[in-house]
DRENGU-861428 format. One line per 5 residues: number of its first residue (from 0); for each residue x negated, z, y of C-alpha. Coordinates in nm, 2 decimals. Each point is the difference from the previous one (the first is absolute). Example, Ala and Ser with C-alpha at 12.3 -4.5 7.8 and 13.67 -1.06 7.14 Angstrom:
<atoms>
0 = -1.23/0.78/-0.45  -0.14/-0.07/0.34
</atoms>
This chain:
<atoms>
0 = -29.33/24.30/-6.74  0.19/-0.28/0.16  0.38/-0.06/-0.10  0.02/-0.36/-0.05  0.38/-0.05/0.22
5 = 0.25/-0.34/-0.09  -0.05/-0.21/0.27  0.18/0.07/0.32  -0.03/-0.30/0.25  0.13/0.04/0.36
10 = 0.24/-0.17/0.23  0.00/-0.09/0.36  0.34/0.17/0.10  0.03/0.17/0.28  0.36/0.16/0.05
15 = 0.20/0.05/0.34  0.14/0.37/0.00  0.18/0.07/0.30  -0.27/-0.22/0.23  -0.30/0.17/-0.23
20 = -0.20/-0.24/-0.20  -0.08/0.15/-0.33  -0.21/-0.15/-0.21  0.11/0.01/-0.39  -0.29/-0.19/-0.23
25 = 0.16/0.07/-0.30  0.37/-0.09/0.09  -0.02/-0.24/-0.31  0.03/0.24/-0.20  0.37/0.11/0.10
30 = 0.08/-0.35/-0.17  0.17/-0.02/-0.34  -0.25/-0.24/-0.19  -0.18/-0.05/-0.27  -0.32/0.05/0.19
35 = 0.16/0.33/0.07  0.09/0.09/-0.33  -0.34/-0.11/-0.13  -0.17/0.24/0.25  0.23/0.28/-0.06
40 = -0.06/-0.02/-0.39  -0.38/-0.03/0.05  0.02/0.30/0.20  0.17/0.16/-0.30  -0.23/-0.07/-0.22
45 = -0.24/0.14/0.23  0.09/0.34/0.06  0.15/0.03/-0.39  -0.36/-0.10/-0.09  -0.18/0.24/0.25
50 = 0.24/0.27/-0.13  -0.03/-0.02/-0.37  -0.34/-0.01/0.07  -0.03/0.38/0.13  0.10/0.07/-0.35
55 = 0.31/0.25/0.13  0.32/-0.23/-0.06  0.00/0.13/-0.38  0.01/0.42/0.18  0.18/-0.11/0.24
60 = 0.31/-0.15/-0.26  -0.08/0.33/-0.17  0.09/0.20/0.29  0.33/-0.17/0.15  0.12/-0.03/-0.39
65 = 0.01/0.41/0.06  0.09/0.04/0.29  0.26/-0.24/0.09  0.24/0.23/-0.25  0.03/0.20/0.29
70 = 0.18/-0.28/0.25  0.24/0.08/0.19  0.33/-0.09/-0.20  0.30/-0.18/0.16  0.26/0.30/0.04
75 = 0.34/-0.04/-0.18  0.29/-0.12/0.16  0.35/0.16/-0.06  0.32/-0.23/0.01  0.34/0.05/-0.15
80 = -0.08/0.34/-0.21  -0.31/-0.19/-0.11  -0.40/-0.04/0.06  -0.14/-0.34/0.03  -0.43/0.03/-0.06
85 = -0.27/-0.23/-0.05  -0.19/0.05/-0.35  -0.35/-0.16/-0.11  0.06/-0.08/-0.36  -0.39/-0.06/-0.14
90 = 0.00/-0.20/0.23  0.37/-0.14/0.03  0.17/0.16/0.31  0.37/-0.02/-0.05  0.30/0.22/0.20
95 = 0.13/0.27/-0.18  0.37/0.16/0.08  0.00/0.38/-0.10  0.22/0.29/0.03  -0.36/0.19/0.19
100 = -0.20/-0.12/0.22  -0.25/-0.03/-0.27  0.20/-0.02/-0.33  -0.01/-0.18/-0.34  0.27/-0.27/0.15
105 = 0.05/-0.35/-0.14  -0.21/-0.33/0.16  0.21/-0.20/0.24  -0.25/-0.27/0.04  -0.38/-0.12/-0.05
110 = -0.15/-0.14/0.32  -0.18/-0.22/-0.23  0.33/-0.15/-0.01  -0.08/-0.17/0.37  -0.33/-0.09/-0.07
115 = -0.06/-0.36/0.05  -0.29/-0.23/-0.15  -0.36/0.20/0.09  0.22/0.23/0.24  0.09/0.33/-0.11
120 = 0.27/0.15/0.16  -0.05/0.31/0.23  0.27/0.20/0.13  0.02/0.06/0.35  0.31/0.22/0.03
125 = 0.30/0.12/-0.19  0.35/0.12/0.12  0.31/0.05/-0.18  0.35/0.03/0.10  0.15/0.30/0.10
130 = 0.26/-0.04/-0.33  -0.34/-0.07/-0.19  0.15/-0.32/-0.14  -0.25/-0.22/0.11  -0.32/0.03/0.10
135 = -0.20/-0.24/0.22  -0.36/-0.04/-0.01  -0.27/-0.25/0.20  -0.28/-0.18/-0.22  -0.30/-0.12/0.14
140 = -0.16/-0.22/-0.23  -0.35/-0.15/0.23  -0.08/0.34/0.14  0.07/-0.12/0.32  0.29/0.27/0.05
145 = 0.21/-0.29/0.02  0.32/0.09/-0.23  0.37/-0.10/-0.11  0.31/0.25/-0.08  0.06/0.04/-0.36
150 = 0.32/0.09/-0.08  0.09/0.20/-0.34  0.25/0.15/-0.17  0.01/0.34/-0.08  0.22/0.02/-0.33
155 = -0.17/-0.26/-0.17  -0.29/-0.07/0.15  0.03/-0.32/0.06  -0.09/-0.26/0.32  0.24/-0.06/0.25
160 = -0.02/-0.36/0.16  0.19/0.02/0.29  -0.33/0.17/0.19  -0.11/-0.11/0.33  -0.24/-0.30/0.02
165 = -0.15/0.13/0.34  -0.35/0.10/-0.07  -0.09/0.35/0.17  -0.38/0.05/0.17  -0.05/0.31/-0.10
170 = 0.13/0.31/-0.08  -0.06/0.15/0.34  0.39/-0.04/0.04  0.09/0.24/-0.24  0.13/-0.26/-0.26
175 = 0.39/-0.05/0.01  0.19/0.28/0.14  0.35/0.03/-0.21  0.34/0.01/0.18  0.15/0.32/-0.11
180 = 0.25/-0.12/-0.22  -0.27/-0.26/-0.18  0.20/-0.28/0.07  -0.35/-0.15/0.12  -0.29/0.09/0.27
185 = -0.15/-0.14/0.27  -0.37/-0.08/0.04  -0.31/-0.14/0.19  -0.15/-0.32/-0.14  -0.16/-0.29/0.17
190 = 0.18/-0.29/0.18  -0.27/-0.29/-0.07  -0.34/-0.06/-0.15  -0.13/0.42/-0.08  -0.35/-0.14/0.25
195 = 0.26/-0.06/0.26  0.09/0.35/-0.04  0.37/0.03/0.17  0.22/0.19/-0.17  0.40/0.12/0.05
200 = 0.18/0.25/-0.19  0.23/-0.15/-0.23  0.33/0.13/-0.22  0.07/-0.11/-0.34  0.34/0.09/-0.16
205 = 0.00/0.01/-0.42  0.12/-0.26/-0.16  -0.03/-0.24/0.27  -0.28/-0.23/-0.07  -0.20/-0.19/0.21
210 = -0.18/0.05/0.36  0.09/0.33/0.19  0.15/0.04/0.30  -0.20/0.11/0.32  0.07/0.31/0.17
215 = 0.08/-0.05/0.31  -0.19/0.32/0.16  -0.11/0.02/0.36  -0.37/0.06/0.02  -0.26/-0.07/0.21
220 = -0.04/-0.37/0.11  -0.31/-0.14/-0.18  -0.06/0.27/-0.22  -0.19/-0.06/-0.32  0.02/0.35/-0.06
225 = 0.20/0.17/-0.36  0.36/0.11/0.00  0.17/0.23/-0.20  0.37/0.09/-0.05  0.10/0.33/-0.08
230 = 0.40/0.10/-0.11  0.14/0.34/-0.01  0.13/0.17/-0.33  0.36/-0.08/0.13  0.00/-0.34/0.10
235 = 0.07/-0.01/0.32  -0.36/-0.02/0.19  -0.24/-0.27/-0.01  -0.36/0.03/0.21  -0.29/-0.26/0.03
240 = -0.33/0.22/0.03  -0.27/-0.27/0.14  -0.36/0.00/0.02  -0.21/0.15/-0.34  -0.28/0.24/0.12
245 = 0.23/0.12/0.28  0.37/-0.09/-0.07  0.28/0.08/0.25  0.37/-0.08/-0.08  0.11/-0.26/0.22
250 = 0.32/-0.09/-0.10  0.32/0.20/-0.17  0.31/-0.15/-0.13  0.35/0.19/-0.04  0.08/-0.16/-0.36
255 = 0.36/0.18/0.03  0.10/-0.10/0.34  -0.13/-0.41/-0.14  -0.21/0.02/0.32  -0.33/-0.24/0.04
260 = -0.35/0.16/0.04  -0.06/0.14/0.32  -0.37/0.09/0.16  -0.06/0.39/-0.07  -0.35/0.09/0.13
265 = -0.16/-0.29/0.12  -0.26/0.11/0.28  -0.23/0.26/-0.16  -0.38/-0.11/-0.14  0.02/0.34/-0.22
270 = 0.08/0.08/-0.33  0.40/0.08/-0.12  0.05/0.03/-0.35  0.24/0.16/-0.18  0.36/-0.04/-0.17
275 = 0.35/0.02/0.06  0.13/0.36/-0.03  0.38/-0.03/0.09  0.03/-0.16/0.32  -0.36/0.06/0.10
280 = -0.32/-0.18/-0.05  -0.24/0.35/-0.11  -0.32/-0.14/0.09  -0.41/0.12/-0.01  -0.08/-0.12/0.34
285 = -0.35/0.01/0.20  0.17/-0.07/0.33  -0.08/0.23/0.21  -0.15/0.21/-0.25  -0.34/-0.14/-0.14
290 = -0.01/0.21/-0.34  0.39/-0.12/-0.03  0.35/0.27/0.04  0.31/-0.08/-0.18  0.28/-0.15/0.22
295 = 0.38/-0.09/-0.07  0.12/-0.32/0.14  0.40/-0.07/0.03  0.07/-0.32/-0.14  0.24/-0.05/0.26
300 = -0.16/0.14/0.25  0.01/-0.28/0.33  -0.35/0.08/0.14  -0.18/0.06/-0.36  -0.33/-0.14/0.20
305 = 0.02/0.36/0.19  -0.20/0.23/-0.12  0.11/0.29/0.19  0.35/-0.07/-0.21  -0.20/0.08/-0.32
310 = 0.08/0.31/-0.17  -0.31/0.17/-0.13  0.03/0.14/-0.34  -0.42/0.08/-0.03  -0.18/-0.01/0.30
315 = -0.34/-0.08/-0.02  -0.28/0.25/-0.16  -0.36/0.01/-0.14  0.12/-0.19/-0.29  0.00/-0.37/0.01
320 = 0.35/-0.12/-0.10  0.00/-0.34/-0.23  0.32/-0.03/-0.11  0.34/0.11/-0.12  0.19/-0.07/-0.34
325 = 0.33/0.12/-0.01  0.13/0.18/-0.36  0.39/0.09/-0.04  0.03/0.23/0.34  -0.34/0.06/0.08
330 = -0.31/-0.21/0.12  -0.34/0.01/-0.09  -0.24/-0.03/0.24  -0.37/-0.09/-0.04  -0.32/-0.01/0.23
335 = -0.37/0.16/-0.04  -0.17/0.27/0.10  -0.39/-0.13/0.02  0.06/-0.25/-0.20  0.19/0.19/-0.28
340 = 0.38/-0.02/-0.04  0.29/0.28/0.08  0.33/-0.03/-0.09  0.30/0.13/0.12  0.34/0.02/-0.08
345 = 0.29/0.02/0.27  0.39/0.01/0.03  0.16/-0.32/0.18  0.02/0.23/0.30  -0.39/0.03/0.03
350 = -0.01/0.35/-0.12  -0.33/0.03/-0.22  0.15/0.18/-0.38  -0.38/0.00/-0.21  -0.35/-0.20/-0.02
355 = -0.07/-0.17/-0.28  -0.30/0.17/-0.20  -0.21/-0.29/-0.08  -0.27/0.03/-0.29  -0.32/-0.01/0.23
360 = -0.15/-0.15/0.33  0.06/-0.37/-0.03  0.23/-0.30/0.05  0.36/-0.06/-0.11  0.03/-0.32/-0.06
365 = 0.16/-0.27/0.26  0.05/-0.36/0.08  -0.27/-0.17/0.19  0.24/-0.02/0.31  0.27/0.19/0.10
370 = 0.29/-0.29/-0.01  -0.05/-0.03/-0.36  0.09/0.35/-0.07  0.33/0.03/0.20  0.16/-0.04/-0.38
375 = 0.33/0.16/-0.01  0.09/0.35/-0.18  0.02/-0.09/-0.36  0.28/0.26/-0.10  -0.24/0.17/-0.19
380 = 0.05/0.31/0.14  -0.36/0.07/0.03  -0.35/-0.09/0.17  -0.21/-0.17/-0.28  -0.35/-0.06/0.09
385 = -0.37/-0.07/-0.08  -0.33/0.17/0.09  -0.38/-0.03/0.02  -0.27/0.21/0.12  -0.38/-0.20/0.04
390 = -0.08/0.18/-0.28  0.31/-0.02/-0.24  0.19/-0.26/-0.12  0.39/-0.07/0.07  0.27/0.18/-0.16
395 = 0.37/0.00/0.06  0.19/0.23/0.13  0.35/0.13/0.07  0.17/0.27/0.20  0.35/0.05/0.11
400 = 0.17/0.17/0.32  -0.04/0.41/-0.07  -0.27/-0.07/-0.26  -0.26/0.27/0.07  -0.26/-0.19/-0.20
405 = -0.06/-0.37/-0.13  0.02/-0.15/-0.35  -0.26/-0.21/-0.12  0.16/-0.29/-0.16  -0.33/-0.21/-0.05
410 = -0.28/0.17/-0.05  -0.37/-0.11/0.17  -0.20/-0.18/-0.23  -0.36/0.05/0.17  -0.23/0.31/0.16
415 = -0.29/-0.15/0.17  -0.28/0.29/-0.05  -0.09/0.00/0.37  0.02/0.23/0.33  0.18/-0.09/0.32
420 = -0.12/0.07/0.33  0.19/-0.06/0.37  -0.21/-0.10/0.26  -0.03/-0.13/0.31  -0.21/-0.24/0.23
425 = 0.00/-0.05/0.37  0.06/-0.36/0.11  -0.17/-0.08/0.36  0.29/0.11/0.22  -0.02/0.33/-0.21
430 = 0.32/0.01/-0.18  -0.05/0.14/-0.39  0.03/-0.27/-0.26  0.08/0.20/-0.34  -0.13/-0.16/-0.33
435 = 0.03/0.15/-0.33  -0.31/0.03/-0.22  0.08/-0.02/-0.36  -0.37/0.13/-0.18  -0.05/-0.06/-0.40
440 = 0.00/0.41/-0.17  -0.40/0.03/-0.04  -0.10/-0.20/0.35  -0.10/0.34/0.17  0.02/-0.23/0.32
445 = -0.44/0.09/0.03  -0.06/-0.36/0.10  0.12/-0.35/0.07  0.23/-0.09/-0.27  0.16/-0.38/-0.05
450 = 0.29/0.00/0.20  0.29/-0.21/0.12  0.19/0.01/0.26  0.39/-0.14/-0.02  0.22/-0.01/0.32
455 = 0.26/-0.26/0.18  0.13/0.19/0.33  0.26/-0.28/0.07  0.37/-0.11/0.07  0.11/0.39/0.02
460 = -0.03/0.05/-0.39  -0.17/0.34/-0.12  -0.25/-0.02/-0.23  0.09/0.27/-0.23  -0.22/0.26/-0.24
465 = 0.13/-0.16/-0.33  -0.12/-0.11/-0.29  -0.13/-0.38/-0.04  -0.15/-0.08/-0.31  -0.24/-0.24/0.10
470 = -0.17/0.31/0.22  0.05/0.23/-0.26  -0.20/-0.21/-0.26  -0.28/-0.02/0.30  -0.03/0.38/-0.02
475 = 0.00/0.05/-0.31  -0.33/-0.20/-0.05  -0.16/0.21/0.26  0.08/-0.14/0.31  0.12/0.22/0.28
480 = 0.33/-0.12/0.14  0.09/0.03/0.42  0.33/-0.05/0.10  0.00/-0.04/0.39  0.31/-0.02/0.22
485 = -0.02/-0.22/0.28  0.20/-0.04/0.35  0.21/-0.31/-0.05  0.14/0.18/-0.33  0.30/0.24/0.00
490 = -0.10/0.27/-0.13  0.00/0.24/0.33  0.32/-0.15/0.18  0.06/-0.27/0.26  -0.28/0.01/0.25
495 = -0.26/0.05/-0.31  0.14/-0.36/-0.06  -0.01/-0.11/0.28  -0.34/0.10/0.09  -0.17/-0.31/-0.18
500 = 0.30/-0.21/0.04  0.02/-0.34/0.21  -0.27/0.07/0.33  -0.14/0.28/-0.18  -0.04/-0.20/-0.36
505 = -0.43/0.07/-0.03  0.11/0.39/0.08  0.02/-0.03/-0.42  -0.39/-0.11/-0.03  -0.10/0.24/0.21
510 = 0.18/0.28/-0.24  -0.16/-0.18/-0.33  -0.38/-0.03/0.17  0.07/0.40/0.12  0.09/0.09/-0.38
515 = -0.25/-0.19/-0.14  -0.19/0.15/0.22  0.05/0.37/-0.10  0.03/-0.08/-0.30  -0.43/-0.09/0.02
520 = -0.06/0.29/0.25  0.15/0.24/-0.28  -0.19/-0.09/-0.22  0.30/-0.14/-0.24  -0.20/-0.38/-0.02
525 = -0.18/-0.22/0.12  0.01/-0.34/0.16  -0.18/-0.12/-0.32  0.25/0.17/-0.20  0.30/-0.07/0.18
530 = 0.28/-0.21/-0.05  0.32/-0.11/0.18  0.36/-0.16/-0.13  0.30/-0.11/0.14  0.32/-0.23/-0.07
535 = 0.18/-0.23/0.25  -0.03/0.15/0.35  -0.25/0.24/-0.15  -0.22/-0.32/-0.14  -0.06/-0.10/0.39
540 = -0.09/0.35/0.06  -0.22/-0.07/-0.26  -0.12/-0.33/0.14  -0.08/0.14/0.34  -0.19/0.27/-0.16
545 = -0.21/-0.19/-0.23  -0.07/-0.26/0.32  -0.04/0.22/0.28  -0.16/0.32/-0.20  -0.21/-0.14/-0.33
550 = -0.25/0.25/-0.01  0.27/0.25/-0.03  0.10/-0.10/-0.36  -0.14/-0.04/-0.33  0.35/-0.22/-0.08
555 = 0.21/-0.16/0.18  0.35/-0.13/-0.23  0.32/-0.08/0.19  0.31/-0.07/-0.24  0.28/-0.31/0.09
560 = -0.16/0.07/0.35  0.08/-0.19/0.35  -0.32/-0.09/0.14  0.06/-0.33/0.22  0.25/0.17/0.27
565 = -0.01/-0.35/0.22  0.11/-0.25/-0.29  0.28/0.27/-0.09  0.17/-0.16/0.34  0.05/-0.27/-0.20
570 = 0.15/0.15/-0.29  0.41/0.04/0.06  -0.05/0.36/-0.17  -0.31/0.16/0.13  0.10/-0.13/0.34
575 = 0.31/0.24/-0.01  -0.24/0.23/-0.09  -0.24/-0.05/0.23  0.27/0.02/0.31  0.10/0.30/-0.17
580 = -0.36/0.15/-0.05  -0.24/-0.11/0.26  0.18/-0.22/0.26  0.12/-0.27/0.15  -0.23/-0.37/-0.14
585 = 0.15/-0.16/0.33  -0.18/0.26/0.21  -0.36/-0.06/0.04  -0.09/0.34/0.10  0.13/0.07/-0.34
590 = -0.14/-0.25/-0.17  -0.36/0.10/0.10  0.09/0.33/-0.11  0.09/-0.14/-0.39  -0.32/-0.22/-0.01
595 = -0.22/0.30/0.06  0.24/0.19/-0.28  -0.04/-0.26/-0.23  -0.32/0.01/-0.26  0.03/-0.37/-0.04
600 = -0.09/-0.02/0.33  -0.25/0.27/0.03  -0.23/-0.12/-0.28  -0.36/-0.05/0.12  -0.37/-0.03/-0.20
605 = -0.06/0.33/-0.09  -0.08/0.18/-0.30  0.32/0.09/-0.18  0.08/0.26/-0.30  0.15/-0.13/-0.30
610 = 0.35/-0.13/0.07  0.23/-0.08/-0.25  0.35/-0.14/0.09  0.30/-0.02/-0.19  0.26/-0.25/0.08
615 = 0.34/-0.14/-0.19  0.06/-0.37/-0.03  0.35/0.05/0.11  0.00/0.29/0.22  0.30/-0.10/0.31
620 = -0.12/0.34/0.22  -0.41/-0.06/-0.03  -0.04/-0.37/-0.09  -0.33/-0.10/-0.20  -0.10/-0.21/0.29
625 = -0.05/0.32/0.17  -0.28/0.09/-0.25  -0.18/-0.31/-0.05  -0.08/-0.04/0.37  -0.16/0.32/0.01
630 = -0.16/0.01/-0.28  -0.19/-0.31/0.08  -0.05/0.08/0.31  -0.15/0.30/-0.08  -0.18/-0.14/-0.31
635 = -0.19/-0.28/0.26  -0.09/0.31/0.22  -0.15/0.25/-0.31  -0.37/0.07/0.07  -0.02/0.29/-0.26
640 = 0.01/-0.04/-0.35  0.35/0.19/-0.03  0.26/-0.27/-0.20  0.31/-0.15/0.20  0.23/-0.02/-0.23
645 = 0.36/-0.13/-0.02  0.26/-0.01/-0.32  0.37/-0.16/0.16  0.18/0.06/-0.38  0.25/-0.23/-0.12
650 = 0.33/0.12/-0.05  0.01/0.30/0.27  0.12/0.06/0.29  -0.03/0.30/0.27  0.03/0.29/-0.31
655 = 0.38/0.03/-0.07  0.12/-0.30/-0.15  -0.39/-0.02/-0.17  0.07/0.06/-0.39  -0.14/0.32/-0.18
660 = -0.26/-0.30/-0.21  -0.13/-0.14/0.33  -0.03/0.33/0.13  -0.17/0.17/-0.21  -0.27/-0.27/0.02
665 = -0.03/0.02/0.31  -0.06/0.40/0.04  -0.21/-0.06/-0.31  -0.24/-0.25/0.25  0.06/0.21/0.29
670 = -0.13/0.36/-0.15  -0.26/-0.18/-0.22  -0.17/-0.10/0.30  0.05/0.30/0.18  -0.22/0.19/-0.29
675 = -0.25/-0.29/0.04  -0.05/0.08/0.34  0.01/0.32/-0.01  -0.22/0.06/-0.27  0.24/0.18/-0.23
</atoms>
């Protein structure tokens, strides 16, 4: 049956890249207007329609409504003798202040106290000061990530107004980091219009109201990359970390001696994250080590930029080091083994005093990048954590220096009844690409079973075996579940990164087509019964696979994806991104290398699986536009029966400033088709 698609006219546009004519028909739809709008909500209505109409949405809601109990739960934060948490309240999240992490407490504050007209208010971050007097929080109220400091008062609970006006991008930055003495904190927000996308760290002292000062920090010229300050326990060091998938610290600052920043480490592309430990920067590092070592860095050292000046507290092992957390006189340091994550515990000298015994093989959990987690030790005295395995659901955790054992302080609320298998495929230069296979109890794995594949193998950042509940609800109708990890990722160290990074970006489609791949040859599915997802990064992966390989899938359903890499030039953002990612738009070279990475440019008639695409109207890191091209594109060029579908929902953004309503919705939409297609 034919899908009868909104019409999509095309335009005679033909951009200049570097001295490459590109053609782009459907440029008009980048445009803000109410053509635009119209289109998008036809589309919409189209895929909703198409959906519903598999008769699934109604399992589907069942499914997520019982599984989603098993999210992972923002992990209390400790301040002033004191635990600062998040807590859904049927439906009413409000902060809760509590003697334990997870305690009775009193409310401090509703977030539907920041809602404004048709916007709820989602919290992007919270941080309190050191005293735990008052506690700062960013609200994002158009799921755009977008958000404002909140400032409240810990005693009564009421709202400060002398918070910052500057709006942050994210919370990539880490939020505000408090000076020691929580007089005030410094912070990364943007300097003009957010689709500019310039930012500058500011400081903001309490009770001084109005704009914030800029910090006047030397970093690289031009750089739109994110900044954040760090402050030892004592006061009297300051140091900028820069870049957020592979942050160095650039600058230090004697607060003592009154002196201004000075450049720190200013000349190395690898990773050097860590914290001030007395008058060293303790650091994971992958220089010269591409699973990572520990290193010690003197803060006033002249030559910091020397390597050989390092002292090596862990060199490097089989164990792929992540990151390190200090706790009273000791540091934490995580990394994976295969995937699944080792602890260990050392003395400030480097000498290694116990493991952590975690509760199975899976994933502690982490911020997205490593800048955002270079938060400070809390004073807790201990190393508070959460924890997932693919087939249970995330508990909490806690476990202090000599511990022999851990105490579970939040208990997992979900068991998926299902086996776990490690595998591994071998991509065409014959490295091993391991996947996990996560099979349904009762699938006795005799034939081709409906399957999906889920992967992303970009910007360094492991994909990790933990719990998602979206997948989790996809098993436990049946479906088998493989979990592939990719070059680009890192989850094996620096050169697996590097492997499909820049030059060698398409090195990742050759590891998904080699899974997929085994995955038929073993007999696990079949290309008529197999399916393939992926957000951001991962939804081009998904794009090139679905444009390049249709025969291969069943489904195809990228998530807030990138598809149009050439009109990303033109977006402030993605351009940094792009630079960062793939190379230089100014080179042609280059740019011939991005059009034939792009799926909005690889599109051609062919018979295409179902595709459905999910996009947010205010997404800032994967614009709408980015959808809509390619899905008309690749609508226009359909000459199978499969449905093209595209749903850009109002009100969300990349995923984290998205609220729990919109999201929900749109998993609902997203695993309801998956069962169509799937037949489950």
């Amino acid at each position: 049956m034919t899908t009868e698609y909104p019409e999509s006219r095309t335009v005679d546009v033909v951009e200049d890249v570097a001295g490459i004519l590109i053609p782009d028909p459907y440029r008009w739809l980048e445009d803000d207007t109410e053509e635009v709008r119209d289109w998008q909500r036809a589309q919409a209505a189209l895929a909703v329609a198409t959906v519903r109409g598999g008769g699934r949405t109604d399992a589907a809601r069942r499914l997520l409504e019982a599984y989603d109990v098993g999210s992972r739960p923002d992990v209390p934060q400790h301040a002033g003798g004191s635990w600062f948490r998040i807590a859904d309240d049927h439906g009413d999240a409000r902060i809760i202040v509590s003697g334990e992490p997870f305690g009775g407490g009193r409310s401090l504050v509703s977030l539907s106290a920041f809602d404004e007209p048709g916007h709820a208010a989602v919290l992007s971050w919270l941080a309190p000061s050191p005293d735990g007097r008052v506690l700062a929080l960013g609200v994002c109220t158009d799921g755009s990530e977008h958000n404002t400091i909140r400032l409240i008062d810990v005693a009564t609970g009421a709202r400060l107004h002398d918070a910052p006006p500057e709006v942050l991008h994210s919370a990539w930055g880490g939020g505000v980091s408090w000076l020691p003495d929580s007089s005030g904190f410094v912070f990364l927000a943007l300097t003009g219009d957010a689709a500019d996308f310039r930012q500058a760290v500011h400081r903001h002292q309490l009770g001084v109201p109005g704009p914030s000062a800029v910090e006047e920090i030397p970093l690289p010229p031009g750089s739109r990359e994110y900044t954040r300050v760090q402050f030892s326990t004592d006061g009297r060091w300051a140091v900028a970390s820069h870049r957020v998938g592979r942050p160095i610290p650039v600058a230090v600052r004697d607060l003592h001696a009154g002196s201004p920043w000075q450049p720190f480490i200013v000349d190395c592309a690898d990773t050097v994250a860590g914290h001030i430990v007395g008058d060293e920067y303790i650091a994971v590092t992958d220089h010269g080590a591409s699973r990572g070592r520990v290193v010690g860095i003197r803060l006033d050292d002249p030559r910091p930029d020397d390597a050989r000046r390092w002292r090596v507290l862990v060199p490097e092992g089989e164990t792929v080091l992540r990151a390190i957390r200090p706790v009273g006189d000791h540091l934490y340091v995580t990394g994976f083994d295969e995937t699944a994550a080792r602890v260990r515990v050392l003395r400030s000298d480097g000498a290694e005093v116990g493991r952590v015994p975690l509760p199975g093989e899976g994933a502690i959990g982490a911020a997205f990048f490593p800048l955002t987690g270079l938060a400070p030790d809390d004073g807790s005295g201990e190393f508070l954590f959460s924890f997932s395995t693919l087939t249970t659901s995330w508990g909490v955790y806690r476990h202090r220096p000599g511990d022999d054992d851990v105490d579970e302080v939040l208990a997992p609320r979900v068991s998926i009844d299902a086996t776990v298998e490690y595998r591994r495929a071998i991509a065409g230069d014959g490295t091993p690409i391991p996947y996990h296979v996560v099979r349904p109890t009762g699938d006795a794995g005799e034939g081709p079973a409906p399957a999906l594949i889920s992967a992303y193998g970009a910007a360094g950042i492991p994909t990790l075996p933990a719990y998602q509940p979206d997948l989790a609800a996809f098993v436990a109708a049946g479906g088998v579940l493989v979990q592939a990890y990719l070059r680009g990722g890192g989850e094996f160290g620096r050169e697996w990164f590097h492997g499909a990074d820049r030059e060698n970006r398409r090195v990742r489609d050759g590891d998904l087509v080699a899974v997929a791949n085994d995955v038929i040859a073993r007999g696990i599915s079949g290309p008529d019964r197999l399916a393939l997802t992926g957000g951001s990064d991962g939804g081009l992966m998904c794009g090139v696979a679905a444009t390049e390989h249709p025969h291969l899938w069943r489904a195809v359903l990228p998530r807030a994806p990138l598809l149009d890499l050439i009109g990303g030039i033109r977006i402030p953002y993605l351009e940094f991104v792009i630079r960062k990612a793939w190379g230089d738009p100014d080179d042609a070279d280059d740019v011939r290398r991005l059009r034939r990475s792009s799926p909005y440019e690889l599109v051609t008639a062919a018979e295409f699986p179902l595709v459905y695409v999910q996009a947010g109207a205010n997404d800032p890191r994967c614009p709408p536009a980015q959808s809509r091209k390619f899905i008309a594109r690749m609508q226009a060029a359909q000459r199978g029966a499969q449905p093209i579908l595209l749903h850009v929902f109002e009100n969300a953004g990349h995923g984290a400033g998205t609220s729990p309503d919109v999201l929900r919705e749109q998993d609902t939409e997203w695993l309801g088709c998956l069962l169509t297609a799937l037949g489950l």
